[in-house]
Backbone bond lengths (Angstrom), bond angles and torsions (degrees), N, CA, C in turn:
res aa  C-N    CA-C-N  psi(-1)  N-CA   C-N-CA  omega(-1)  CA-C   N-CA-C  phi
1 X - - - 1.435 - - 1.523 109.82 -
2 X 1.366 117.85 113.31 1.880 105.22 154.16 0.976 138.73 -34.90
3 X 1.151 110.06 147.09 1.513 113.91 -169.47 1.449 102.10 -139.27
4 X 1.488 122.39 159.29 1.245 121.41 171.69 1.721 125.37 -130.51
5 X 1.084 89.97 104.67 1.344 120.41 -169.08 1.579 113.19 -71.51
6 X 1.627 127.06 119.04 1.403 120.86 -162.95 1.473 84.93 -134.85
7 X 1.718 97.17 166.46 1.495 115.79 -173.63 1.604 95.42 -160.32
8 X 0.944 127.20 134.47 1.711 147.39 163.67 1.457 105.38 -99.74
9 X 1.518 110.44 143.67 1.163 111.56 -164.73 1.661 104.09 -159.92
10 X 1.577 128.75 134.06 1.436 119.34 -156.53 1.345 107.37 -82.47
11 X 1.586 126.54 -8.95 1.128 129.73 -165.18 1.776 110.58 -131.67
12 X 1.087 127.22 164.34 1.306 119.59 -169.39 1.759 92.30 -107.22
13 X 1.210 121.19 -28.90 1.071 125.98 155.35 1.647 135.56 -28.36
14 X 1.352 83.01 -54.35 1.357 104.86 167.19 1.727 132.95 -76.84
15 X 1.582 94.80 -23.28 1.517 116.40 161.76 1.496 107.37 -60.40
16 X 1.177 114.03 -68.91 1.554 135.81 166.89 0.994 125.68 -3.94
17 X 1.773 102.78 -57.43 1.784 115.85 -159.66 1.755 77.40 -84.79
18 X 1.350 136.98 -38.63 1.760 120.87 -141.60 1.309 74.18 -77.70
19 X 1.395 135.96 -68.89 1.226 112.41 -147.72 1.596 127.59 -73.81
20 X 1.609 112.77 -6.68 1.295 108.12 163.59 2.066 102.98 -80.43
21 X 0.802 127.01 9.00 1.486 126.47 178.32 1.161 91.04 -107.27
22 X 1.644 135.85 -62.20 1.851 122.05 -178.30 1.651 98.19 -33.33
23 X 1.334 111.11 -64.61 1.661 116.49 -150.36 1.685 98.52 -63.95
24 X 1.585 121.48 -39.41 1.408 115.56 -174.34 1.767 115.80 -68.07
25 X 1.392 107.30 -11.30 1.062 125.13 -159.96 2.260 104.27 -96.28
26 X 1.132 108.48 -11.84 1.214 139.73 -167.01 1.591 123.17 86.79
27 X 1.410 118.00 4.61 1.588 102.08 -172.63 1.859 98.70 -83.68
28 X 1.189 97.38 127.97 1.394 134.44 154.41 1.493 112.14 -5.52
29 X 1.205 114.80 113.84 1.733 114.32 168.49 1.409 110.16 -37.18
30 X 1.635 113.58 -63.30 1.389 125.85 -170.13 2.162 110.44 -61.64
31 X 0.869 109.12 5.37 1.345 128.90 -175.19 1.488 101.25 -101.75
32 X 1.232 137.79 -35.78 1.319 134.31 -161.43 1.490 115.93 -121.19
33 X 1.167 114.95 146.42 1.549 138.11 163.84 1.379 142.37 -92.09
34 X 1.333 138.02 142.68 1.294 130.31 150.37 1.672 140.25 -136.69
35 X 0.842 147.86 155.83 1.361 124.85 -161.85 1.492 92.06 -157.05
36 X 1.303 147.09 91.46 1.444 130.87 163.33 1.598 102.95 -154.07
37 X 1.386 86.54 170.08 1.651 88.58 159.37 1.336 116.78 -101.11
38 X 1.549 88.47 168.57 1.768 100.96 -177.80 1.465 113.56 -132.71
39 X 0.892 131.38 44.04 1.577 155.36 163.46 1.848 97.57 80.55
40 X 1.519 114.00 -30.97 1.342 113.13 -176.51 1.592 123.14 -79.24
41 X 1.283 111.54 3.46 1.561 110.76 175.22 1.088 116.02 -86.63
42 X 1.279 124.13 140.32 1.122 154.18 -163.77 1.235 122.32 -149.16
43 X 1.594 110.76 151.35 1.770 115.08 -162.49 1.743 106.75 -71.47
44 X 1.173 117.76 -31.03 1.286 137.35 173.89 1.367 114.19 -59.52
45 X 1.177 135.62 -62.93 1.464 146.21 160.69 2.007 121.66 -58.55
46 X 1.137 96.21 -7.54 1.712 89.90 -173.41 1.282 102.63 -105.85
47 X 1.259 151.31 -17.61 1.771 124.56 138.22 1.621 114.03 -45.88
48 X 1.165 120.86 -23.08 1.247 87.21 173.79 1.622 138.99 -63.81
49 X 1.356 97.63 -51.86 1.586 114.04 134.81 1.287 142.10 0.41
50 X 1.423 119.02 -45.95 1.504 115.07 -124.18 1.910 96.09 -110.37
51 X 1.614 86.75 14.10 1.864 84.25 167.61 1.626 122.84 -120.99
52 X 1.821 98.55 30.37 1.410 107.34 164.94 1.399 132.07 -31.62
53 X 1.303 113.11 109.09 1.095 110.40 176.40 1.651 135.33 -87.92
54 X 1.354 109.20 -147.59 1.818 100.46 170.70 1.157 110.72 -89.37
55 X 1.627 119.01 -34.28 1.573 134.61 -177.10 1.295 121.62 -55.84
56 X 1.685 107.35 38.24 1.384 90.55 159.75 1.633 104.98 -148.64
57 X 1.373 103.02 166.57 1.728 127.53 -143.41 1.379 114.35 119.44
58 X 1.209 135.43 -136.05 1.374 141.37 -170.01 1.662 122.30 64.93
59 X 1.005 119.78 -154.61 1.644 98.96 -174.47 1.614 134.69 -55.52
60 X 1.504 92.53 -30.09 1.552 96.37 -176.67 1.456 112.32 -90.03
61 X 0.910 131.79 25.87 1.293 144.59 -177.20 1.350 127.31 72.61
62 X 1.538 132.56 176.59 1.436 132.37 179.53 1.305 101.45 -44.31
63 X 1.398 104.45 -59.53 1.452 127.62 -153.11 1.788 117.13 -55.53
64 X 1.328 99.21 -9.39 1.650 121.55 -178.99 1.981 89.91 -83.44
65 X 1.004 107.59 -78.49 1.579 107.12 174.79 2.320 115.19 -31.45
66 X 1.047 127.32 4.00 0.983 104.56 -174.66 1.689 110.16 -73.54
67 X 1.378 118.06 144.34 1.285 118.29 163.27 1.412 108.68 -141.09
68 X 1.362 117.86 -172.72 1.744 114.17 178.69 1.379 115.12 -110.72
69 X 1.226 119.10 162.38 1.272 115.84 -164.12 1.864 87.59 -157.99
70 X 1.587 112.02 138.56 1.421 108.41 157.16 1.237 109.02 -95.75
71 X 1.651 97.81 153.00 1.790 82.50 164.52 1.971 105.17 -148.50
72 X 1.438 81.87 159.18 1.860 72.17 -155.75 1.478 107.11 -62.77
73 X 1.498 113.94 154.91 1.449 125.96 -171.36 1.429 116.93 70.25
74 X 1.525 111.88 3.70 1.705 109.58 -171.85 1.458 85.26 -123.02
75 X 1.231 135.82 -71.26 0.925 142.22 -163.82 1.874 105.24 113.37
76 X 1.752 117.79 -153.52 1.075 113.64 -150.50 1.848 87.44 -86.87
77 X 1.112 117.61 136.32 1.781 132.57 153.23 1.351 102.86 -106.76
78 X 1.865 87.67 169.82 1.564 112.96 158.53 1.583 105.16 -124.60
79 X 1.487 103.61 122.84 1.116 127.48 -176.10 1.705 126.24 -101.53
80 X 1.359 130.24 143.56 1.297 115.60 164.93 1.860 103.25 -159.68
81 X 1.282 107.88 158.76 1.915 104.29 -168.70 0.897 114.17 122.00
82 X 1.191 120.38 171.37 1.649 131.85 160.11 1.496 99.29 -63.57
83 X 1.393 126.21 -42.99 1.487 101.10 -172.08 1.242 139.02 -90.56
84 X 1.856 95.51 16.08 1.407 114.09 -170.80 1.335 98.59 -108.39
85 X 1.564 125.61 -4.72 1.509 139.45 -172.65 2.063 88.21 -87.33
86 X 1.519 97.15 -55.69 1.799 94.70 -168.87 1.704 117.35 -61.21
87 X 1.539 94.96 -27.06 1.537 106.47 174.46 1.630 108.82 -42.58
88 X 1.445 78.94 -59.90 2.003 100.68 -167.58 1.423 109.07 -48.76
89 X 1.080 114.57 -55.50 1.316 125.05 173.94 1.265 112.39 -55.87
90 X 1.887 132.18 -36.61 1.701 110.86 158.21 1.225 126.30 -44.67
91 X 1.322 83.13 -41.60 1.904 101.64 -164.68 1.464 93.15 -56.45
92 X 1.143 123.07 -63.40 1.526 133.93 -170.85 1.820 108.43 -60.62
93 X 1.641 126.00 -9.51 1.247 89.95 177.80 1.388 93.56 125.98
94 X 1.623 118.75 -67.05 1.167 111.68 -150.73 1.608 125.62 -79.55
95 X 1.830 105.86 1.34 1.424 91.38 -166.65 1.897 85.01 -132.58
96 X 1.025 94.12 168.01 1.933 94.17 179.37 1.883 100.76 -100.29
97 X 1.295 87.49 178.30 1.739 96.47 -177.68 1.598 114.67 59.55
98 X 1.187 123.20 4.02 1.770 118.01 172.71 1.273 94.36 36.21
99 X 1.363 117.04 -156.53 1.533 123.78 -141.94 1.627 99.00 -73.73
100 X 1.067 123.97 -28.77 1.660 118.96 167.67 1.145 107.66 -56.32
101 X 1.572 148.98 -41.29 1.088 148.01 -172.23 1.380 106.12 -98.96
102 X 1.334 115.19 12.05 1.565 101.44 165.56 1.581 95.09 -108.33
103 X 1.221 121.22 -1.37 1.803 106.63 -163.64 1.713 79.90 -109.74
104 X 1.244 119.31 -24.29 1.381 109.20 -170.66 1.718 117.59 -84.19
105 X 1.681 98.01 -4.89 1.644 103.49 179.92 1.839 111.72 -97.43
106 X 1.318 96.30 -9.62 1.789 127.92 -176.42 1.936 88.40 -79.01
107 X 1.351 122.26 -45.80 1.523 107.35 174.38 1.865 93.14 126.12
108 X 1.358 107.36 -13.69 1.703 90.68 162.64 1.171 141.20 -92.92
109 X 1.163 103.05 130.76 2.083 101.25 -167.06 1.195 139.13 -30.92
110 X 1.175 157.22 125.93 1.157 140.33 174.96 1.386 148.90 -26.45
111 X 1.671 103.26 -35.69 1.421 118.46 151.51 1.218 111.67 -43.28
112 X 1.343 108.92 -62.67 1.775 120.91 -163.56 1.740 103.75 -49.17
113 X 1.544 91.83 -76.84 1.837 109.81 179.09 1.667 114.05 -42.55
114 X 1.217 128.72 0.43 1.676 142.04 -162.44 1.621 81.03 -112.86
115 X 1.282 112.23 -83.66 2.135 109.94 178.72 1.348 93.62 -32.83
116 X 1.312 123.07 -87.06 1.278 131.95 -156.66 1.488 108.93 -29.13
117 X 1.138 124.38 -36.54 1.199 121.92 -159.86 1.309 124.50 -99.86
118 X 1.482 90.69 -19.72 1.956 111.98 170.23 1.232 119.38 -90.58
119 X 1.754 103.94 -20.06 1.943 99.05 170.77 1.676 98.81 -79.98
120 X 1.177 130.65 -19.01 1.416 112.33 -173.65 1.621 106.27 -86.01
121 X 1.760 132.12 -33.98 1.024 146.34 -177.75 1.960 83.42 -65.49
122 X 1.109 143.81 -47.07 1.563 133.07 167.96 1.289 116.28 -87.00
123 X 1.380 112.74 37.98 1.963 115.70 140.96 1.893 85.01 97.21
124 X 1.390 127.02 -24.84 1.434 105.97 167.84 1.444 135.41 -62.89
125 X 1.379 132.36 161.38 1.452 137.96 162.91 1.641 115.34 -96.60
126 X 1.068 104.06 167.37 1.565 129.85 -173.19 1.189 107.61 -129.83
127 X 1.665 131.70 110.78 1.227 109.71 151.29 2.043 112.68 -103.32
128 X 1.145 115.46 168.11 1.388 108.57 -164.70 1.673 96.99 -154.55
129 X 1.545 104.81 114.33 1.436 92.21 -179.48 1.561 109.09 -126.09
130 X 1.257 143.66 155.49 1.441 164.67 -131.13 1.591 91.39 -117.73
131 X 1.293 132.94 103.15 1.302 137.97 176.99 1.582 118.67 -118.98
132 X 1.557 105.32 139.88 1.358 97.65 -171.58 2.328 77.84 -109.39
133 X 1.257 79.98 162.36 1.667 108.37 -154.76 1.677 99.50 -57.40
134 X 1.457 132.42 -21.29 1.648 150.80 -165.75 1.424 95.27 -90.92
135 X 1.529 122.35 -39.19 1.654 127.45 167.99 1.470 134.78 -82.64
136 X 1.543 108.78 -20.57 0.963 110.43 -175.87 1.900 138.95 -58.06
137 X 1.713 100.67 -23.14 1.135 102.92 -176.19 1.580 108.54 -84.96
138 X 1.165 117.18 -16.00 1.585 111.16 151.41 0.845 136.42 -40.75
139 X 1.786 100.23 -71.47 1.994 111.90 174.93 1.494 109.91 -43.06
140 X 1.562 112.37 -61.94 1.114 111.42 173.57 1.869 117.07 -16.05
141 X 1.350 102.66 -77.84 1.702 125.51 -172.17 1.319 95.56 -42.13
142 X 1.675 102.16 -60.86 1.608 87.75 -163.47 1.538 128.42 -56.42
143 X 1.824 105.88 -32.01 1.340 108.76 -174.90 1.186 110.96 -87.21
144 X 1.443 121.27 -14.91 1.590 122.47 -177.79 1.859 97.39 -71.43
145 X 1.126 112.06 -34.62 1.676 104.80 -161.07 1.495 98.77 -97.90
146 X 1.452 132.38 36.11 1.372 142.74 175.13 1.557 83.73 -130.92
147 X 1.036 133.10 48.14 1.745 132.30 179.93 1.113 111.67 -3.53
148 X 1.158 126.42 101.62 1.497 131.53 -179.55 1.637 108.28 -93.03
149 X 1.063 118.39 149.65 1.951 126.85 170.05 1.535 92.81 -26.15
150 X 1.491 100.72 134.57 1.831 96.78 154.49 1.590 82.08 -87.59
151 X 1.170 88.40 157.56 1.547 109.92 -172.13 1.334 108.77 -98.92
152 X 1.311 128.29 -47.05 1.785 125.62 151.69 1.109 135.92 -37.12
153 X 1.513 112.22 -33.46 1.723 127.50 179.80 1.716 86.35 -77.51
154 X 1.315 128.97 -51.41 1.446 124.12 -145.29 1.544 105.48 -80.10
155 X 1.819 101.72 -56.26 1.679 88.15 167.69 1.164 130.26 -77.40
156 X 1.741 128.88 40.31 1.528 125.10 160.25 1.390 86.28 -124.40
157 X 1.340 117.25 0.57 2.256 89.47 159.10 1.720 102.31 -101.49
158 X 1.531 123.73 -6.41 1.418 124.03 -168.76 1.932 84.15 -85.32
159 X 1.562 127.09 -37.17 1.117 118.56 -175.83 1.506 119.13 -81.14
160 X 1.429 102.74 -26.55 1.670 98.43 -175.80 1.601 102.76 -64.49
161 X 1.763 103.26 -24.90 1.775 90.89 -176.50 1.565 122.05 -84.74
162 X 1.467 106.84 18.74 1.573 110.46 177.10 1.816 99.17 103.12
163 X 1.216 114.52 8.58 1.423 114.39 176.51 1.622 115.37 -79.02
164 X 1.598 106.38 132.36 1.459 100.95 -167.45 1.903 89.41 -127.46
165 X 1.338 125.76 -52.01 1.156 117.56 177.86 1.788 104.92 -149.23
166 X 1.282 112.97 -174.90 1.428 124.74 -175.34 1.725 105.84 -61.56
167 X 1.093 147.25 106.66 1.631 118.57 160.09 1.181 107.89 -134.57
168 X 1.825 94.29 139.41 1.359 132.93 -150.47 1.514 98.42 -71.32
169 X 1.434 106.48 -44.62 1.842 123.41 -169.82 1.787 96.00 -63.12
170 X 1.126 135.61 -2.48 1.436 136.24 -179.54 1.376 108.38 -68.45
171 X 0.965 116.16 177.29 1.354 133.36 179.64 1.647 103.84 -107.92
172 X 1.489 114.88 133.46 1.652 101.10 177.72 1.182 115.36 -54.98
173 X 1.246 113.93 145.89 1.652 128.66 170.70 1.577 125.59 -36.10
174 X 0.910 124.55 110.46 1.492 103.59 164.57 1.754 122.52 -122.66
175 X 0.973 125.31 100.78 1.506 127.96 179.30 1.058 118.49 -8.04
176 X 1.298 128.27 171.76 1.989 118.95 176.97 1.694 83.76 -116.11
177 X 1.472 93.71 147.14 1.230 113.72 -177.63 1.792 105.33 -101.71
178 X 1.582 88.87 131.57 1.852 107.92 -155.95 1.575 101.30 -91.35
């Protein structure tokens, strides 16, 4: 049975390298995800984006498919995957729960898809890849040894700051300036 395997990550950079290591590694373009920023998105540039489709992967990799997409409470990303296709489609209307309900139709819990969705709304990426059970201890390796957020340490500093869950109706994040 598939499974869907997620990783948070503080840098999109760091999104970057796992998924050129998933794909070097053999898992499947159409198998993999991404959702982060990359310091270049902008509110101006992410309609252009925002009609990502499924059609991308194929030889040149996921990473050829990136485009931008806003999404409410996150603001503008670069997206590519199947789960950057279901995103689009919140954004657009057609699916409920926006990016929580696209990670939550992928098979990860709500808890999970709620973090997930607030480290990227605070400048992190997500990669998320579609594993059949013979692959999994790879993905695992590969994304575990690209140190991803512990996710326990992160949502008790997302809670100490008054953080209770993901919301979309927010205003994108913006860091406090030090």
């Amino acid at each position: 049975m598939t499974r869907t395997i997620t990783r948070s990550y503080d840098t999109y950079e760091t999104a970057r390298s796992v998924v050129t290591q998933l794909e070097d590694a053999g898992v499947a373009s159409s198998d993999i995800s991404v959702i982060g920023r990359d310091g270049a998105s902008t509110e101006s540039n992410a309609a252009e984006g925002a009609g990502i489709g499924a059609g991308v992967g194929g030889a040149a990799g996921l990473l050829a498919g990136l485009g931008m997409l806003a999404i409410p409470g996150i603001g503008p990303v670069v997206a590519a995957g199947w789960l950057a296709s279901t995103a689009a489609g919140a954004v657009a209307g057609a699916a409920a729960g926006g990016i929580v309900g696209s990670f939550t139709s992928a098979g990860v819990d709500k808890a999970e898809a709620e973090y997930h969705a607030e480290t990227v709304r605070r400048g992190g990426s997500v990669v998320a890849v579609r594993a059949e059970p013979e692959h999994e201890a790879t993905i695992v390796s590969i994304m575990d040894g690209a140190t991803p957020i512990d996710r326990t340490t992160r949502e008790a500093e997302y809670r100490s700051a008054g953080w209770s869950r993901f919301d979309e109706t927010a205003t994108p994040y913006r860091p406090p300036v030090v």
